[in-house]
C-alpha positions, 0 to 999 in steps of 0.5 A: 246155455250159450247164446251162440250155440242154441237160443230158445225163443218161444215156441223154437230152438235155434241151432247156431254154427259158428261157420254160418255167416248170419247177417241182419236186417231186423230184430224180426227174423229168429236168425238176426236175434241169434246174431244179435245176441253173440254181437259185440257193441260199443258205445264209444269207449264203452262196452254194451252188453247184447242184453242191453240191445233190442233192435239192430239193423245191419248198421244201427242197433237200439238199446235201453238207457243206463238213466233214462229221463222218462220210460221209454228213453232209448238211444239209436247209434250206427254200429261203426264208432263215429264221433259226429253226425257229419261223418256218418256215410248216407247209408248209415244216416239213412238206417239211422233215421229210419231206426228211430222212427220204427223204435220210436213208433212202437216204444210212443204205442208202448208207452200209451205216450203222445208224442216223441222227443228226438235228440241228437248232442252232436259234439261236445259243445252241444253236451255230447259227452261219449264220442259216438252219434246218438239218437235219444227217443224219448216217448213223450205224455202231457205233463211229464215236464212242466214245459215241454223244452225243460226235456233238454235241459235235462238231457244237458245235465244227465250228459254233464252228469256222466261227464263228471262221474257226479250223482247231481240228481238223487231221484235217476241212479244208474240201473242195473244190468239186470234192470235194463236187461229186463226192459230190453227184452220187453222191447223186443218183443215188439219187434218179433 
């Protein structure tokens, strides 16, 4: 079945025609997942598949992480490529920030989490190896690192780890396609 053509959510067919602008404002409505899931996303140099993505707004998406340091480790980016956090339009800063907090919200109730790490590497100096703005929401719990601040380090090492195309830590290989496609759709489910 094509995803374009007739997506069932529960309950509901949807019929799609490609003639039919659909614009999106939240994963709420049947008509934005119908959108969302014939979006193309890119992640700097990289392809995303829709399957990976769970929200999207009209100008930011969330999608689960390919190594997450935690359950619930989740990144925000603006739809339009941009290499720095500068050079995001207010808009884009606005909707992205707001995606974040609505994201992290559900994934820290989710999660039966207590708090939320919110990260942005804006650079390659600040260990920002793909070249597109980035949020990191990372649902947060007592103990889940000794110290509370080793989350950065980490975040540190998983970037250099991409960077290199090095397997440095043994315990967090890259997930399937399948696995994050899994995750994702729960997700969604709590934008529905």
């Amino acid at each position: 079945m094509l995803l374009s053509s007739i997506v069932q959510i529960p309950h509901l067919f949807l019929r799609h025609s490609s003639t039919t602008p659909l614009r999106i404002r939240s994963i709420c409505s049947s008509s934005s997942f119908i959108k969302m899931a014939s979006q193309d996303y890119t992640f700097g140099p990289y392809k995303i598949h829709h399957n990976e993505v769970f929200y999207s707004t009209d100008l930011s998406y969330a999608m689960v992480n390919l190594r997450p340091l935690l359950p619930g480790h989740v990144l925000i980016c603006p739809k339009r490529e941009v290499k720095r956090f500068v050079d995001l339009t207010a808009d884009e800063t606005s909707d992205l920030w707001l995606t974040a907090q609505k994201v992290g919200r559900q994934l820290e109730s989710y999660h039966k989490a207590s708090s939320l790490t919110l990260a942005i590497q804006d650079g390659p100096q600040a260990g920002q190896t793909v070249p597109h703005v980035h949020i990191h929401v990372v649902p947060r719990k007592g103990g889940d690192f000794k110290n509370n601040d080793e989350i950065y380090d980490a975040m540190d090492e998983k970037e250099k780890e991409l960077k290199e195309k090095l397997d440095l830590d043994k315990e967090r290989k890259d997930r399937s396609l399948e696995e994050m496609s899994q995750e994702a759709e729960e997700y969604r489910k709590l934008f529905l």
